[in-house]
C-alpha angles and dihedrals in degrees: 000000000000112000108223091062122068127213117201094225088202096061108094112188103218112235142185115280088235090041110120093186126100116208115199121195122216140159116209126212098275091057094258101149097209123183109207125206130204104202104175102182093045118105095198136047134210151188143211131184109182119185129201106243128086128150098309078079103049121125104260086225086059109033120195084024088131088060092042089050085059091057100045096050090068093064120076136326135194088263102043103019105177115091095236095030086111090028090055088040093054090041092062094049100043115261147089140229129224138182144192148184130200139175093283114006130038111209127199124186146169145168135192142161105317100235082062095066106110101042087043086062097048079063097042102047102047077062077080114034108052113006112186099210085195119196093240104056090033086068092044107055086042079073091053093044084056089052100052090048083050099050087060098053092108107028111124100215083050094055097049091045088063090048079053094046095045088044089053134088099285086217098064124085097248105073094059120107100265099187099043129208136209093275086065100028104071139107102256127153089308088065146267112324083226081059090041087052087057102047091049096053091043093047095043121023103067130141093255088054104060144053118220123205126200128182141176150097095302133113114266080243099055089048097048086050089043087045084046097048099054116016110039081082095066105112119269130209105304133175091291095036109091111213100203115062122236110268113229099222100159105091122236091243141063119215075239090055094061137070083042141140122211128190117196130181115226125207092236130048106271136139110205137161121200121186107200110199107184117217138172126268110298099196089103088064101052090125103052103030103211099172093052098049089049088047079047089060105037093046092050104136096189130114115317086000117146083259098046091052102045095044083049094059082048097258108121151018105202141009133196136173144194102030111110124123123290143202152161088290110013136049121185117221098210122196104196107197125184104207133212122217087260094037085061094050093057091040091148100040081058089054092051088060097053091044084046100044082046090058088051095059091048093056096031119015110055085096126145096228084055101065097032086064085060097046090056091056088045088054094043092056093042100051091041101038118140116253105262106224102254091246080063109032096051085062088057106043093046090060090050097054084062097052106030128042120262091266086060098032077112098023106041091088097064101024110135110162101164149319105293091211090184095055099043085052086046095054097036092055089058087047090100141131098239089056097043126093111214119215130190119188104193141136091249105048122137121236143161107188142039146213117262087222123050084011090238118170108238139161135188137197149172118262115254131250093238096038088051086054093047083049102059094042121084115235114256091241092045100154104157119129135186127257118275129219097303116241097208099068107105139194094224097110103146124062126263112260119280106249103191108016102200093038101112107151120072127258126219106232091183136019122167131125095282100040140035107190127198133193139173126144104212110253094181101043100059094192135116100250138087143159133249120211115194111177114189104202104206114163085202105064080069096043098104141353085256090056098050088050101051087051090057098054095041085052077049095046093042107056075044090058099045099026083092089054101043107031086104087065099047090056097049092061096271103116122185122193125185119197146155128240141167100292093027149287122343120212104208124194127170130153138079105353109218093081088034098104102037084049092048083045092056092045096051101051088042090057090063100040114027108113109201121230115244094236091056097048093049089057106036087049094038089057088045096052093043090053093049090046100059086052089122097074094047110123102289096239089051084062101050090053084052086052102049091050091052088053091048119039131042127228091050133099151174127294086222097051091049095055090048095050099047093023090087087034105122115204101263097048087052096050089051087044090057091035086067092048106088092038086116110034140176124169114207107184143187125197115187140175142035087357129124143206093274095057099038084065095046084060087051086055098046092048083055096053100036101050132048094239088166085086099067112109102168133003097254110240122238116270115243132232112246117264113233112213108250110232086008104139106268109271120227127212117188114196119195116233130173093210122113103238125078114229131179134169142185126222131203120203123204125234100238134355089248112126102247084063079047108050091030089061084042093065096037083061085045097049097036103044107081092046092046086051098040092051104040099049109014097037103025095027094208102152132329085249111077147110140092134277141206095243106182120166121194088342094301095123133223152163133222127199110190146164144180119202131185088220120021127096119247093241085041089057105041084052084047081054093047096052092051097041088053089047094043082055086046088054103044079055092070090050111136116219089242082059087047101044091053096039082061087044094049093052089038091061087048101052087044095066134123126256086259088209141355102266091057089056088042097056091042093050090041091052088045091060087046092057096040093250095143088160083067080195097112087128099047082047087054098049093058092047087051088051095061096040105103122185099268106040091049089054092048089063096041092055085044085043097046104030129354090055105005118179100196143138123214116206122193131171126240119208135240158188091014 
């Protein structure tokens, strides 16, 4: 144990039964509270250091510093002064480095191989010892900062959080710009932005006011020792570094502020209510959780719920509670409502229900059963959680540290001790009228200002005296009742005994022209849940643009039409999801696995026989069309991707096309149409988990008495990706877009889908990928989105290089692609065989990987039977292909793959409207 860190030996952090991990918490000398944790399974390791300042602490004269500081950061120290010196290090051994910064907290984090660890904190830790802030890189990440101002111009979520922000007390933090733009980061008379930089860091990233995180397979020891060598330098609390943080005391609100109604216009058609109740802070009650459990009760979606009875009047779609910002002394109760038409037009009489159904909770609903039912979900999801992969556990847990005590830094999230009766009587009786702000988002709202920033049009108002009376009365047909003891939670809480222990690959049980049947009981995650795969092949769900329409909206329709019946079981840990793809519909189920199949069985017979209400299908079809519709403002580069899919693969098709096919479709031309649908008809299913044989033949018998499997003729075949001509001249697909930014991409296709293609374009992405985004968006500047991407479909491989940009043109930036694609290949031509030999370690390790849960084997099994890979062996396969390609032969296919026979698309948007 290293001797300048101490470890309090009582604290025990409290851990999942089935955790086997061990966490460790230590401080070392310079006051850095770090948690370690000893993964042993794990292949890679990671760190986080998250420090307790964001934008709530930025200077009023340079407003969105704190985030600027992040990026900066990043880009070059005493020690390792180059900008990508840690990015190019991570790269070659397999991992990748984040950051973000919030209102309150900024939060960095890697991970990498694990062997790399040490060196990889070396790294990590000079980010925050001597940054350079160099003016270079200073004015060119200014230039970055703009961009990414620029890219959410348009972002709906972005421009209501300034309406938020401009209707809030000026003279609390939050209103304040937190990204920051050229216009706020500038020298000016408080000094030069490189000399702010440097205040902020000394004054706030010191070693007493962050947490650091490390993981891996490493001893607790060897992690202490690794947390002690190169962190316990990091600067303390000094004579200028105040040890206590300023206190926000002003509230977020004004009396003024409250008892309001906003109305604000969105960019896109919507049509959207949000109740905001203010609070106070809720960390304090971390372990009771007042405000989830009252959100619990107020976003129940069963029978005679608050949701159940308004959609039924026609006024909404869809109802949540309990999400709203949050901070050390505010918390916002947020009510998200999706309107209908109707639902608009009674927007206080919508408003009356939830105030009325609120005053319900208060007199009936603070009831101990109640919230025991919640705690044993809670404790069902903590003591069979999925392992989180260490890059993404050590962000979580760094936060954490800052907001539970040591014992909770794992548990907090899911602490529920027992009903705080006071606290839930103390926020229900601020849930009032007189202390909401009511917000509509909709098309016709009325407004008469509008947000320097975003330039979102906005009004605000008082309530009026007449609208506060309607709102603490109950409507006269009030009919809204509270949930009752839900049916669904079950006592099977240990998973059903293992009936052949080596047996790890799945069996089909069945295989004929109507039914592919899958089986494999788990033998490595020992856990009572499973998932559940029903693919409905129907040739006839792709057959046109209005067919695949009118699937989407029936799988709409359907989990509509069921969510009142099952949202019990939802609640209790059993999920259902309904969706189209490109041979059919796919029935989902994951969760616990005793009500599974009885859940699997109800959905199944309702699929053939549920008949939709008009009303309901008005409003479901009329939200999907309006949202394909409005396609064309999607971000650029989102839509490039759209675009390339669609080139590429059959059985897809455009969001527009698809509006313009089912937009004139009355009712009864879409029921016959669905009504065509399963005419032809093969069921290819996949049952895993804790399952066993037994069970795997119950779901045989319930597939043949819920489909109508006597209509199969032939097994439909897969459909196959689309063949680009190799030395065919580029093709070039242009796609209209009314956003701001320019985007283009390039796309490579492989020869074959054999896994030497596969694992050969898997080496060109990790050997390109630091240099593309180095020089796109750190060199050239040319937007803050930009890169390249493995992109393979159905095995056939592929790389995309890709960039959006606020300013340049879409030909200037595919010649921009091409540059850099042809000096990324210059550059692979000076690689030495040592570079080459790790780069092939580093992906072998990668590809030799575990299944880190059993959703992710489920989902790669799942895709391999979808594929017809029923060896399930495709990473064994690409080992040994990595294993024969040798240096020269690999860049002579990348110089034939990129430019001597290229088989490639360019995309590029058009604009329009402007």
């Amino acid at each position: 144990m290293a001797s300048s860190s101490t470890v309090d030996e009582v604290v025990h952090i409290v851990r999942s039964p089935r955790d086997k991990r061990d966490y460790r918490a230590i401080t070392l000398n310079n006051g850095l509270r770090a948690v370690l944790v000893h993964a042993p399974d794990s292949h890679k390791a990671a760190a986080a250091f998250a420090v307790n300042a964001g934008h709530f602490d930025d200077p009023v004269h340079t407003q969105g510093l704190a985030h600027f500081l992040e990026h900066l950061l990043f880009l070059g120290n005493e020690k390792y002064p180059s900008p990508s010196a840690f990015s190019d290090f991570l790269n070659a051994y397999g991992g990748q480095q984040n950051a973000w910064t919030g209102t309150e907290y900024a939060n960095y984090y890697f991970d990498c191989q694990a062997h790399a660890l040490e060196r990889a904190l070396d790294y990590f830790s000079a980010m925050f010892k001597q940054p350079l802030f160099a003016q270079e890189w200073i004015d060119k990440e200014l230039q970055s900062i703009e961009s990414e101002f620029r890219l959410k111009q348009q972002d709906e979520l972005r421009r209501l959080y300034q309406v938020h922000k401009t209707t809030s007390n000026p003279e609390h933090p939050f209103c304040k710009f937190s990204v920051g733009n050229l216009t706020t980061l500038k020298d000016d008379d408080n000094g030069t932005l490189a000399d702010k930089l440097r205040h902020f860091f000394n004054q706030y990233y010191t070693a007493d006011n962050a947490s650091l995180v490390i993981a891996g397979p490493q001893s607790l020891d060897a992690l202490a020792e690794l947390a002690d060598k190169h962190f316990n330098d990091i600067a303390g609390c000094g004579d200028n570094r105040p040890s206590q943080r300023k206190v926000v005391e002003v509230p977020l609100y004004l009396p003024e502020q409250l008892g309001v109604k906003l109305q604000v216009k969105p960019v896109k058609p919507a049509r959207r209510l949000i109740i905001t109740l203010p609070l106070p802070a809720i960390d304090d009650d971390y372990a009771h959780k007042t405000t989830s459990f009252i959100a619990h009760l107020l976003g129940y979606e069963g029978p005679n719920s608050l949701y159940a009875c308004l959609r039924k009047k026609g006024y909404i779609n869809s109802l949540s509670a309990g999400g709203g910002i949050s901070g050390s002394n505010f918390k916002d109760f947020n009510i998200n409502i999706q309107l209908t038409e109707t639902g608009e037009q009674n927007l206080i009489s919508v408003a009356q229900w939830v105030f009325s159904y609120l005053n319900l909770i208060q007199q009936h609903g603070i009831e101990d059963w109640r919230y025991a039912e919640r705690r044993v979900n809670s404790e069902l999801s903590f003591n069979y959680q999925e392992a989180t992969p260490v890059g993404e556990l050590v962000s979580q847990l760094a936060i954490n540290a800052h907001h539970y005590p040591v014992a909770d830094t794992v548990y907090g999230d899911y602490r529920m001790d027992c009903l705080n009766n006071i606290r839930a009587t103390e926020l229900l009786n601020l849930m009032r009228p007189e202390r909401a702000r009511i917000t509509l988002v909709s098309s016709d709202a009325n407004t008469d200002q509008e947000t320097a920033l975003y330039q979102t049009p906005f009004s605000i108002r008082p309530l009026k005296n007449d609208e506060l009376t309607q709102l603490n009365q109950q409507p006269a047909d009030f009919s809204a009742q509270l949930p009752g003891r839900n049916r669904f939670i079950s006592d099977h809480s240990q998973p059903y005994p293992l009936e052949v222990a080596d047996k790890k690959l799945p069996t089909a049980l069945v295989s004929n022209e109507a039914l592919d049947l899958w089986h494999l009981q788990d033998p490595d995650f020992r856990v009572p849940k499973g998932h559940i795969y029903l693919n409905l092949q129907a040739p006839a769900v792709t057959a046109s643009a209005e067919n695949f329409g009118c699937s989407r909206i029936w799988a709409e329709l359907m989990i509509d039409a069921l969510n009142e019946d099952l949202y019990d079981a939802e609640v209790a840990g059993l999920h259902f999801n309904i969706y189209p793809t490109q041979t059919g519909i796919t029935i989902h189920t994951t969760g616990l696995s005793a009500g599974q199949l009885p859940l699997l069985s109800y959905l199944m017979r309702q699929a053939w026989s549920v008949r939709f209400e008009r009303q309901r299908w008005q409003a479901v079809s009329q939200q999907l069309i309006n949202n394909w519709r409005s396609a064309h403002q999607h971000q650029p580069l989102n839509m490039l991707f759209s675009e390339l899919n669609l080139a590429l693969q059959q059985g897809l098709f455009r969001l527009s096309d698809m509006a313009a096919a089912c937009s004139p479709l009355s009712y009864t031309h879409f029921a016959r149409t669905v009504s065509t649908l399963f005419d032809s008809l093969h069921i290819s299913a996949f049952i895993h988990g804790d399952w066993q044989r037994q069970h795997a033949d119950q779901l045989h018998t319930l597939i043949h008495a819920n489909t109508p499997l006597k209509s199969v003729s032939v097994k439909p075949q897969r459909q196959q990706i689309k063949r680009l001509i190799e030395a065919a001249p580029s093709q070039i697909i242009t796609v209209p877009t009314e956003h701001d930014d320019h985007a283009a991409l390039c796309y490579f296709q492989g020869p074959s889908d054999s896994p030497s293609d596969q694992v050969a374009m898997m080496l060109l992405q990790q050997l390109i990928h630091q240099f593309v985004f180095d020089q796109l968006r750190t060199q050239r500047q040319l937007g803050y989105m930009a890169g390249s991407q493995y992109f393979g479909l159905q095995r056939i491989p592929g790389i995309i290089i890709f960039v959006q940009s606020p300013s340049t043109q879409p030909s200037d930036l595919q010649t921009h692609i091409l540059d850099v694609t042809r000096a990324a290949a210059d550059k692979l031509n000076t690689l030495s065989l040592k570079e080459w030999s790790h780069t092939k370690s580093v992906l072998e390790q990668q590809l030799a990987v575990d299944d880190r849960s059993l959703r992710v084997r489920s989902q790669r099994l799942w895709g391999a039977i979808q594929l017809g890979d029923t060896r399930f062996d495709r990473a064994k396969q690409l080992r040994a292909a990595l294993a024969n390609w040798q240096l020269d032969e690999w860049l002579s296919y990348v110089n034939r793959l990129l430019f001597e026979q290229p088989a490639s698309l360019q995309l590029q948007t058009r604009a329009i409207g402007r």
